[in-house]
Biopython code that builds the backbone (N, CA, C, O; Angstrom):
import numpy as np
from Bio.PDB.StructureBuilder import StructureBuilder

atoms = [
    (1, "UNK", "N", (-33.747, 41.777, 30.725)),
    (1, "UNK", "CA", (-32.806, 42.024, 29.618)),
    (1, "UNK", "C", (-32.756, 43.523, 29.334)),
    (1, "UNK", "O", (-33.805, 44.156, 29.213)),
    (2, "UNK", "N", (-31.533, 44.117, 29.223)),
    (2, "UNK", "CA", (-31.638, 45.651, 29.149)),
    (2, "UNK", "C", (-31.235, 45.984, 27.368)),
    (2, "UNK", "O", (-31.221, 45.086, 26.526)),
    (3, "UNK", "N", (-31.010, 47.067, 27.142)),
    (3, "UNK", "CA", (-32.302, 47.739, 25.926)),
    (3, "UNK", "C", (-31.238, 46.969, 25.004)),
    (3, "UNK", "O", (-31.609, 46.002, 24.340)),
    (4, "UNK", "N", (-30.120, 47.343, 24.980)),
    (4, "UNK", "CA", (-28.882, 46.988, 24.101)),
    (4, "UNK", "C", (-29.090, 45.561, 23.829)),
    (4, "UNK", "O", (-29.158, 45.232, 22.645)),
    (5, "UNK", "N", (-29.235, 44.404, 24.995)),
    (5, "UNK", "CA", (-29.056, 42.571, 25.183)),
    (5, "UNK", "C", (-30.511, 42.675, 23.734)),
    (5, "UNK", "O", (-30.401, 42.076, 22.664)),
    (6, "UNK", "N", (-31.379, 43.303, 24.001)),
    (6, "UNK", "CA", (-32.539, 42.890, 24.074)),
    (6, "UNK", "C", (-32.652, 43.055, 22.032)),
    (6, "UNK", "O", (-33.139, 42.265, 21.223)),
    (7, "UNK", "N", (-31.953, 44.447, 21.805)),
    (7, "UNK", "CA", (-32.170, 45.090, 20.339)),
    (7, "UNK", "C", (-31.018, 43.668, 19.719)),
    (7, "UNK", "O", (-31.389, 42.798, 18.931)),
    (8, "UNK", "N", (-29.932, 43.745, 20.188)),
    (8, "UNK", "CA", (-29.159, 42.766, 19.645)),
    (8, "UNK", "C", (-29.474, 41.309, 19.418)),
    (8, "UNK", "O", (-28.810, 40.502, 18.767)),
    (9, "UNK", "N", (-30.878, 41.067, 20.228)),
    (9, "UNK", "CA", (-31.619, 39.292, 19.991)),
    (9, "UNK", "C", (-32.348, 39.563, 19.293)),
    (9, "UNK", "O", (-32.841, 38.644, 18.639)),
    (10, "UNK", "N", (-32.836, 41.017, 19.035)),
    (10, "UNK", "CA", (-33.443, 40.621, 18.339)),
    (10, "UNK", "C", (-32.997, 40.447, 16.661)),
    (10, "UNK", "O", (-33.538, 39.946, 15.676)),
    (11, "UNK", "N", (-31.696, 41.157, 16.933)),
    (11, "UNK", "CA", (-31.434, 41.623, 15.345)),
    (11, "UNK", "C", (-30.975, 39.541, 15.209)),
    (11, "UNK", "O", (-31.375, 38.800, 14.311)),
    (12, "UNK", "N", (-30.440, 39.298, 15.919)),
    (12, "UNK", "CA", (-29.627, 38.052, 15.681)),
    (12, "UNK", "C", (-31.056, 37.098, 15.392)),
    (12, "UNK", "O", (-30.865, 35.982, 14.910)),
    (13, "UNK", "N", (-32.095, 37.412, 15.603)),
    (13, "UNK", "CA", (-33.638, 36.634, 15.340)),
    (13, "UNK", "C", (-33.873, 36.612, 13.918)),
    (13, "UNK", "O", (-34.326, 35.748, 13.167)),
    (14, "UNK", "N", (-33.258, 38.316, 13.662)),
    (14, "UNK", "CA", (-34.132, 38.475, 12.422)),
    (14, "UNK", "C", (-33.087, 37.635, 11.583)),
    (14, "UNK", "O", (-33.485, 36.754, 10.821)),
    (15, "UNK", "N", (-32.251, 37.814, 11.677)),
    (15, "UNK", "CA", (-30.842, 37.475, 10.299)),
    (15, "UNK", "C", (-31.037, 35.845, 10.227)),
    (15, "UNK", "O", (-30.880, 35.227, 9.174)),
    (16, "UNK", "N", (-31.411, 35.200, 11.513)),
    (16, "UNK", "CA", (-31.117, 34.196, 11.280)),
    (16, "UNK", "C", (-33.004, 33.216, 10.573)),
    (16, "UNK", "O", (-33.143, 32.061, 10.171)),
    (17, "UNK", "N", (-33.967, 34.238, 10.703)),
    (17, "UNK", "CA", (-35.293, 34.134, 9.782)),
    (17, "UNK", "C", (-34.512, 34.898, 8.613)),
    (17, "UNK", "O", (-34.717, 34.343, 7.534)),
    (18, "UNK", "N", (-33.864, 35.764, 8.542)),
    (18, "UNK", "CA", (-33.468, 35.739, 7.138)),
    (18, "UNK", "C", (-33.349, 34.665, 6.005)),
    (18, "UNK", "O", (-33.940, 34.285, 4.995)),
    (19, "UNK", "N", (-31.743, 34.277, 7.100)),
    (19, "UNK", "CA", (-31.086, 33.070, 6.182)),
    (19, "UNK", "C", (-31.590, 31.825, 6.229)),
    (19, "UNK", "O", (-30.943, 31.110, 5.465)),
    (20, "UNK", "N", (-32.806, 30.994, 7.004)),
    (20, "UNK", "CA", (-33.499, 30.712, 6.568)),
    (20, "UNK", "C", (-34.645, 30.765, 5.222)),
    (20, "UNK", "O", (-35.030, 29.822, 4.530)),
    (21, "UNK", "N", (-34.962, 32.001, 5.153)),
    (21, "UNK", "CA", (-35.747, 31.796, 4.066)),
    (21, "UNK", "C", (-34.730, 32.501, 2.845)),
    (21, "UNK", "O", (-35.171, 32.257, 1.721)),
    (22, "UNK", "N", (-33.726, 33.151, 2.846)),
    (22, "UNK", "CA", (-32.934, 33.320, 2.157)),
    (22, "UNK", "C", (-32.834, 32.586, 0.073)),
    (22, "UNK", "O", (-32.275, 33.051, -0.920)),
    (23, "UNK", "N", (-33.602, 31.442, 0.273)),
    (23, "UNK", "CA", (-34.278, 31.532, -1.299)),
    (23, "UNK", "C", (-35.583, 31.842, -1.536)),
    (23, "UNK", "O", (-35.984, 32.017, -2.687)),
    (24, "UNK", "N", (-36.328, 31.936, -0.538)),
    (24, "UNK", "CA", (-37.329, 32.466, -0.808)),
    (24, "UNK", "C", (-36.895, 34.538, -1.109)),
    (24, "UNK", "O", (-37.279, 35.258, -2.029)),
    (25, "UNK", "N", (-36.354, 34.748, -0.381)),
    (25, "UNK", "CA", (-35.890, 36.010, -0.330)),
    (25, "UNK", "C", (-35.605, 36.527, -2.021)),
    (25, "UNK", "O", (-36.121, 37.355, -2.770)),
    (26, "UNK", "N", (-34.286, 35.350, -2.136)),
    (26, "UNK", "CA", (-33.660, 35.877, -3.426)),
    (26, "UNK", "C", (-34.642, 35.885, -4.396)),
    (26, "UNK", "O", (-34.536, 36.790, -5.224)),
    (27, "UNK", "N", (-35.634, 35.070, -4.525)),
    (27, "UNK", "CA", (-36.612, 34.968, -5.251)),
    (27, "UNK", "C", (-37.232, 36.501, -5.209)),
    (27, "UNK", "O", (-36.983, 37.272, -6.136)),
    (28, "UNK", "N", (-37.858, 36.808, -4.355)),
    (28, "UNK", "CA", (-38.435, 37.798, -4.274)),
    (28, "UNK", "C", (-37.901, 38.880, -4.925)),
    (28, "UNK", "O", (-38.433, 39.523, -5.830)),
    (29, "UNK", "N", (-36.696, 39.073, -4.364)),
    (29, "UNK", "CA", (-36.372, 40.560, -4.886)),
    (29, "UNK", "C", (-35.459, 40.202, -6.564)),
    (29, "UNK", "O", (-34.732, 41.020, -7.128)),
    (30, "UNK", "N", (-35.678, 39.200, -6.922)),
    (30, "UNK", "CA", (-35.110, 38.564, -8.521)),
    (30, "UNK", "C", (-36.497, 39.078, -8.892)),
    (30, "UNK", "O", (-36.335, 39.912, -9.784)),
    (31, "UNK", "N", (-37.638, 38.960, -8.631)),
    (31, "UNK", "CA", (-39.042, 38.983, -8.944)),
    (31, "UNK", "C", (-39.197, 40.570, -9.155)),
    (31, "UNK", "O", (-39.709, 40.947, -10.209)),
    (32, "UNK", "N", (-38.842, 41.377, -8.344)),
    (32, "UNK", "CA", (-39.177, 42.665, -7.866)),
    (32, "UNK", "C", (-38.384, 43.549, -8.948)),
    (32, "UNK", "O", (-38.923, 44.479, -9.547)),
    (33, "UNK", "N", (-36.896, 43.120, -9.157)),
    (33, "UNK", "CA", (-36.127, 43.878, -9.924)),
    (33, "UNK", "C", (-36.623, 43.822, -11.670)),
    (33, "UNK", "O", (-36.562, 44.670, -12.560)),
    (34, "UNK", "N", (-37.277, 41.966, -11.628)),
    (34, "UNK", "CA", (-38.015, 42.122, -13.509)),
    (34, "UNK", "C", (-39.473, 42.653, -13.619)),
    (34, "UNK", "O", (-40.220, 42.634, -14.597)),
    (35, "UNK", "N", (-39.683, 43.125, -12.384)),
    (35, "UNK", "CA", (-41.110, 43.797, -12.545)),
    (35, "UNK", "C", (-41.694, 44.577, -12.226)),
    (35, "UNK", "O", (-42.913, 44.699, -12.108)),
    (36, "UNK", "N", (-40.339, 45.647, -11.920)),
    (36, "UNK", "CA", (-40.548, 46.669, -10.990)),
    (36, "UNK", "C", (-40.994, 46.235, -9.657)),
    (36, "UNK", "O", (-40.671, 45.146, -9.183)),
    (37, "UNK", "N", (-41.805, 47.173, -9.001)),
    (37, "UNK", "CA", (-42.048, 46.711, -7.315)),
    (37, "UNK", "C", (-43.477, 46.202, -6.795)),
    (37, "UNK", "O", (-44.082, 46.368, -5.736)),
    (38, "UNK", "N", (-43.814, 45.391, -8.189)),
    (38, "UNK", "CA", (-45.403, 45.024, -7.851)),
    (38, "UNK", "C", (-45.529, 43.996, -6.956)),
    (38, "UNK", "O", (-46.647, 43.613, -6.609)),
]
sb = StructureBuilder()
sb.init_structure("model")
sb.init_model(0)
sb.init_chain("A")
sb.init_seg("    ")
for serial, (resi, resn, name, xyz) in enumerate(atoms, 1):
    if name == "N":
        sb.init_residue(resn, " ", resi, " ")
    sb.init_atom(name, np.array(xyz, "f"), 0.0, 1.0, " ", f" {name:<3s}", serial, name[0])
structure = sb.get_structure()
């Protein structure tokens, strides 16, 4: 797999572990914004 195939699976890896955890996510940074960045 050459460099470009390879950066682009991975980005498509990450987004889609994103939107998976995607309420856990929102949670987090709902968490982060009432409490600053602890």
């Amino acid at each position: 797999m050459d460099e470009i195939s390879k950066t682009f699976h991975d980005l498509i890896v990450e987004v889609k572990i994103q939107t998976a955890d995607q309420p856990q996510l929102l949670e987090r940074i709902r968490k982060q914004k009432e409490g600053g960045l602890s």
